[in-house]
VMD Tcl script that draws the C-alpha trace (Angstrom):
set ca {
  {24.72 -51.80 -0.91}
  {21.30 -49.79 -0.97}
  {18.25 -50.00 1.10}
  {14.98 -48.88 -1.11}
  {12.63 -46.90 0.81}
  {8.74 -48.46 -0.49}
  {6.53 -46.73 1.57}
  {4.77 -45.08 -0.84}
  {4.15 -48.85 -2.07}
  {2.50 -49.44 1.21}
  {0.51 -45.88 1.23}
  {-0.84 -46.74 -1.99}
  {-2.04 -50.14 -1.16}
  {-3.60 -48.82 1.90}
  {-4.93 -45.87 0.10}
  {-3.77 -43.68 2.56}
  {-2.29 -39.95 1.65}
  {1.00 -38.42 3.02}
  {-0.91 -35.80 4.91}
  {-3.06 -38.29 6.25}
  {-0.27 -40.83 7.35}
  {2.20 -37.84 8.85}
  {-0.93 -37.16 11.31}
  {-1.01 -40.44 12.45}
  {2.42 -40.78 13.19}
  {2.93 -37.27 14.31}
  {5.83 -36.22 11.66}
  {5.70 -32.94 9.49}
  {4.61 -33.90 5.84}
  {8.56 -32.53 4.81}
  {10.13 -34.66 6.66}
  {8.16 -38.02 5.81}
  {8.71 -36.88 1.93}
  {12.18 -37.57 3.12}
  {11.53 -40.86 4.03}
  {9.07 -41.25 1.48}
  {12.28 -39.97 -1.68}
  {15.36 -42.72 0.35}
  {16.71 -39.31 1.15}
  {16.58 -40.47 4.94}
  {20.04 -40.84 6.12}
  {18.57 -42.58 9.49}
  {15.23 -43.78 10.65}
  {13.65 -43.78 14.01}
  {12.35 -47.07 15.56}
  {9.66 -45.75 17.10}
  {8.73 -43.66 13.90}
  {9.07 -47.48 12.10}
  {6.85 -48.44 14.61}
  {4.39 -45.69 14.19}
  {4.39 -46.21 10.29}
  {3.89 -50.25 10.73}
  {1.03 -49.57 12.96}
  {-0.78 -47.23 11.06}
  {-0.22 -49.29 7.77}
  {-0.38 -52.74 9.46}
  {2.96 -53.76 8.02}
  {5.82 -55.28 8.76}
  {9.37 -53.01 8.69}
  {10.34 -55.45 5.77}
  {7.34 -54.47 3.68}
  {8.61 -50.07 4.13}
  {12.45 -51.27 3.61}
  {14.24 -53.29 1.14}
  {18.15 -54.27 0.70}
  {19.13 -54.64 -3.07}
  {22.76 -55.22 -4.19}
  {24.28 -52.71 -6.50}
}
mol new
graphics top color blue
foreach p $ca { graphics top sphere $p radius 0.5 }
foreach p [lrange $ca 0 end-1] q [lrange $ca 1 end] { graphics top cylinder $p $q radius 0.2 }
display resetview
């Protein structure tokens, strides 16, 4: 099983920057290139939260499930 990060899908859509989108939420720009790479071993809800808010998306639209 594998869960695909596709945020910076969403960024780009949105036309929004990492820098830009880590102030928003209030993360360091290292640690949302984490989350940006699938490197993320966990994800906080209310940093999900942040992220749909700022990008007006739903969670399903930042994470994906594909079968191996």
């Amino acid at each position: 099983m594998s869960i695909v990060v596709n945020l910076d899908v969403m960024m780009a859509k949105r036309k929004m920057s990492s820098g830009e989108l880590a102030e928003k939420i209030g993360l360091t720009q290292a640690n949302l290139s984490i989350l940006k790479t699938g490197k993320a071993r966990a994800i906080r809800f209310s940093t999900l939260e942040a992220i749909c808010r700022v990008l007006d998306c739903q969670p399903g639209d930042i994470l994906e499930y594909r079968e191996e």
